[in-house]
C-alpha positions in Angstrom: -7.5 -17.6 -136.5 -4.3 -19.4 -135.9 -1.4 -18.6 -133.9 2.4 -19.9 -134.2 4.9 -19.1 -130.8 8.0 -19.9 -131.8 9.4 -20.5 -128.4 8.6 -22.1 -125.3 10.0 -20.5 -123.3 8.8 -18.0 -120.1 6.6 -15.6 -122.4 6.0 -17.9 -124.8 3.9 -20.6 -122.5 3.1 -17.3 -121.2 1.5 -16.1 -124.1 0.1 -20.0 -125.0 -1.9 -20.0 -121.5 -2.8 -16.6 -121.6 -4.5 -17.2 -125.1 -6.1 -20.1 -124.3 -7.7 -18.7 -120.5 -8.6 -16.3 -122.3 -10.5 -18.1 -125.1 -9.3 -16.4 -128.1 -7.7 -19.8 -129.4 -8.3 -22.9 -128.7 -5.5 -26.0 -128.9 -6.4 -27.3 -132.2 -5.5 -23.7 -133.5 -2.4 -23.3 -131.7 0.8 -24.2 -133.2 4.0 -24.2 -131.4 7.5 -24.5 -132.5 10.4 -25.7 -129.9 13.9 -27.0 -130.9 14.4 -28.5 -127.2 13.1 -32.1 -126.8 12.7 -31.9 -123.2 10.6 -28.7 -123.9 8.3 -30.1 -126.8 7.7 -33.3 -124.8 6.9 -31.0 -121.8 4.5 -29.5 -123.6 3.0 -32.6 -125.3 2.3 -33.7 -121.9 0.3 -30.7 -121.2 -2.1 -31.2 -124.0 -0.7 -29.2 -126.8 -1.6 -31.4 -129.7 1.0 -29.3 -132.3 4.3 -28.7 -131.2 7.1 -29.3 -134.5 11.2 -28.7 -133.7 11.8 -27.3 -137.3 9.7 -24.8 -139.3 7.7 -27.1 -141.5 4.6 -26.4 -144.2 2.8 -25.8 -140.9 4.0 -22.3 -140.7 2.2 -21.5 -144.0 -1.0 -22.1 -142.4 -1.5 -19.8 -139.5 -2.7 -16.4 -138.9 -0.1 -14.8 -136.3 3.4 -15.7 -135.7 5.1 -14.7 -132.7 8.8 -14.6 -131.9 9.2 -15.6 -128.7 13.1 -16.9 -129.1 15.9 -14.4 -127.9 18.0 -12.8 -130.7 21.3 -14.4 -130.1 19.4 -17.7 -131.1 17.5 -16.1 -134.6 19.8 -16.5 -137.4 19.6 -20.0 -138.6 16.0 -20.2 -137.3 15.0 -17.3 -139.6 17.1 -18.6 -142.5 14.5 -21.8 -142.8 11.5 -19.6 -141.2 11.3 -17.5 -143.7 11.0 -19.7 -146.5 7.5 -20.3 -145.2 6.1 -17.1 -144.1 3.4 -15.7 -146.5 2.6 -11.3 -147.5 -0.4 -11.9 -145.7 1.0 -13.0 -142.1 1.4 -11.0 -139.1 4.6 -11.5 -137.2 4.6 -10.1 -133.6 8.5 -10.1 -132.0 8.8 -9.4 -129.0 12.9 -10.0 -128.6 14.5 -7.2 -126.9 16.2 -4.7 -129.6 15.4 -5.9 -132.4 14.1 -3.7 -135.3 11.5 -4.0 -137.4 13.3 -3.3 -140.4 16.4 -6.0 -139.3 13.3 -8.4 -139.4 11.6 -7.2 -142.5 15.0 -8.4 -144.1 15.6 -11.4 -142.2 12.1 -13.4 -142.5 11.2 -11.7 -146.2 7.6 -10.3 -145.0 6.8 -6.6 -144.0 3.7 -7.2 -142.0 5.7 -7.0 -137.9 4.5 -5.8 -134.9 7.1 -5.3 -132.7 6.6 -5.6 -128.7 8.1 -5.6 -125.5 6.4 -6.9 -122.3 7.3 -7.6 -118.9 7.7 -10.2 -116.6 4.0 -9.3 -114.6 2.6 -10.5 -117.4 2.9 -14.2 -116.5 0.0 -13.6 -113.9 -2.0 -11.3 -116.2 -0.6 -8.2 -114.8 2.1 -7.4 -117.2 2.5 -4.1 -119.3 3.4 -4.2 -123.0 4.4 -1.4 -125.2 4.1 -1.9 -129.0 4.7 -0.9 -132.5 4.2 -1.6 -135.9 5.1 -1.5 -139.5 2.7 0.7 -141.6 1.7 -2.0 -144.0 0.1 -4.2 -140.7 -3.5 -2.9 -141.3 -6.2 -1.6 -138.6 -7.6 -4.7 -138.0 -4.4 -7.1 -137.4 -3.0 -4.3 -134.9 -6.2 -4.4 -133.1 -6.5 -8.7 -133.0 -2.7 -8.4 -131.9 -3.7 -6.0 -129.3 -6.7 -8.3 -128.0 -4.5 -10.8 -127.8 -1.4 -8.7 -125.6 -4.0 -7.6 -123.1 -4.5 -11.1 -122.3 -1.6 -10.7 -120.7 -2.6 -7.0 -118.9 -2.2 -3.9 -120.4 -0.8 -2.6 -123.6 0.4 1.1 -125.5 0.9 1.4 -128.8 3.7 4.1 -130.2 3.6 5.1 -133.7 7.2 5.9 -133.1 9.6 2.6 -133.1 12.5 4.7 -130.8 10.4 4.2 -127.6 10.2 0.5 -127.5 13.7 1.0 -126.8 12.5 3.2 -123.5 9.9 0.5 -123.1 12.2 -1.8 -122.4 14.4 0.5 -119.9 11.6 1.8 -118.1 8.6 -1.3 -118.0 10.8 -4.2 -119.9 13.2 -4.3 -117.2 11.5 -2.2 -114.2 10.4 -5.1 -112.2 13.9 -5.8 -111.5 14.7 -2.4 -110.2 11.5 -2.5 -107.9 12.8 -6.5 -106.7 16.4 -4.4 -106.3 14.3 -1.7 -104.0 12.5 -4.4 -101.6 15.1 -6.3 -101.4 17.2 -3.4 -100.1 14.6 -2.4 -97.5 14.3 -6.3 -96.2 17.6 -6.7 -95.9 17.9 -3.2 -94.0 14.5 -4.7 -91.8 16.5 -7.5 -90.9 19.4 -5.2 -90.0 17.1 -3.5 -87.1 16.0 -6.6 -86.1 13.5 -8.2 -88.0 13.2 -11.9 -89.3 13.6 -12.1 -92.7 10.0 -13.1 -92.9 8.9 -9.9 -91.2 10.9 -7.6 -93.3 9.8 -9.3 -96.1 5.9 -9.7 -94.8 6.7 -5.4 -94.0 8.2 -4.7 -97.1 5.9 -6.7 -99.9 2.6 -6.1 -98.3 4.1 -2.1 -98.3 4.8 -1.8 -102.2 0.8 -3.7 -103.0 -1.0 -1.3 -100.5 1.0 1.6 -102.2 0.4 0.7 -105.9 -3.3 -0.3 -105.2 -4.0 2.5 -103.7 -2.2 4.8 -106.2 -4.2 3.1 -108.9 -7.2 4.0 -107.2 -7.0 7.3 -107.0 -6.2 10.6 -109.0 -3.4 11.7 -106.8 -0.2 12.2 -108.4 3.2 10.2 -106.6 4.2 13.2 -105.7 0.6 14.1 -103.8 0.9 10.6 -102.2 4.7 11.6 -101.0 3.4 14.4 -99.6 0.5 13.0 -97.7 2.5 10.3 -96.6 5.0 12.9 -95.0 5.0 15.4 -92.1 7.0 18.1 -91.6 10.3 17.1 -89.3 8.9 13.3 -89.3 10.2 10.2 -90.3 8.9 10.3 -93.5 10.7 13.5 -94.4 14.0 12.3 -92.6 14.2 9.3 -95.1 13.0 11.1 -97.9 16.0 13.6 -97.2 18.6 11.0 -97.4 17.5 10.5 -100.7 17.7 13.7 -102.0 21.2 14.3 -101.1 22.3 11.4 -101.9 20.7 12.5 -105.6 19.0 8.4 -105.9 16.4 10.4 -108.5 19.2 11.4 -110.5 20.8 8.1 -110.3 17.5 6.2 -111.0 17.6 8.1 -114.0 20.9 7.3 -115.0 20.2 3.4 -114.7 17.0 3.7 -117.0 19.4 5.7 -119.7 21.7 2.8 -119.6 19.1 0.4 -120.6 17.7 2.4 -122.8 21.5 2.7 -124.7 21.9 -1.2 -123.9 18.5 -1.6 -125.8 19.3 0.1 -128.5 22.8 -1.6 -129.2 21.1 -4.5 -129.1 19.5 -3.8 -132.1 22.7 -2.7 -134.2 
């Protein structure tokens, strides 16, 4: 097998060292395609033997090709991309709103798999939600899948719409958890903490809790209520919350990405 990214940058090394850690590809098989010098000779330096700046014959010759580019950045790029791409490639995007159908006409092939992963994924922890066009057949979606849970764990949807909700919910959820610790350490610091204790309080806080939720059958909602007592802190916090309606508004920031998503890809 033989894999194109076509981008170098965050998920696409990413996706390159996750690959090869992984041993599903090795360098020789491992084609990479990056417009910026500073990047190619980056990589060059790190022993990638095939990085090329402009699609070439090359592209004709792999298995997989995966969009790693953002979509502001696509149109002249799949203008001389497509001219390469064969029926019998798989191309896996994974840029934020775009359909599959909006790349069926742009590259000239039917065979995508669209994705969306998250930033976790960079250590191996990262969740990716995926789709795909019906004419990608058992056996690609499951070698594309293989190679996404090099990354951590994946979902596949035989429904395209929840990509979208993908990308609301785990695409763009680590920032609302950063948003949440970083409100709490700066609060720490506020009753009198170092910033290096609010944040040693706070961090250490969020892994206990998702380790331990992961390790059990409890729902969040049997944690919250082990966690509280009735008239205790817990429940005094937890109040505040409630009346200030934050589930409510939680919800109302995921709907926003979700619509942001899908404009995206108009």
């Amino acid at each position: 097998m033989k894999i194109l990214i076509v981008g170098a940058g965050n998920m696409g090394t990413t996706y390159a060292e996750s690959f090869l850690l992984s041993h599903s590809i090795t360098k020789d098989d491992l084609l990479i395609l990056e417009k910026t010098s500073e990047k190619a000779d980056f990589l060059k330096e790190k022993g990638y033997k095939n990085v090329i700046s402009e699609p070439s014959e090359k592209v004709s010759k792999v298995t997989l090709i995966i969009l790693a580019v953002k979509p502001q950045d696509t149109k002249a790029l799949f203008r001389t991309l497509r001219e390469y791409i064969l029926p019998s490639q798989t191309v896996l995007s994974i840029m934020a709103g775009v359909k599959i159908e909006t790349l069926k006409d742009s590259l000239g092939t039917s065979k995508i798999v669209r994705a969306m992963p998250n930033l976790p994924s960079q250590i191996g922890m990262g969740m990716t939600g995926f789709t795909a066009d019906q004419s990608v057949t058992r056996d690609e979606l499951f070698f594309v899948q293989n190679l996404l849970n090099t990354t951590g764990k994946s979902l596949y949807f035989s429904e395209e719409e929840k990509i979208d909700a993908v990308t609301a919910i785990s695409g763009s959820g680590p920032a609302y958890i950063y948003f949440f610790m970083e409100s709490m350490i700066k609060e720490g610091q506020k009753m009198g903490f170092s910033h290096s204790e609010a944040e040693l309080l706070v961090t250490q806080t969020f892994m206990g809790a998702v380790h331990l939720e992961n390790k059990s059958n409890h729902s969040c909602q049997e944690w919250i209520q082990r966690v509280s007592s009735k008239g205790g802190t817990t429940e005094a916090a937890l109040n505040v919350f409630s009346e200030q309606k934050l589930s409510d508004k939680i919800g109302k920031g995921l709907e926003a990405a979700k619509r942001r998503a899908e404009k995206l890809g108009e």
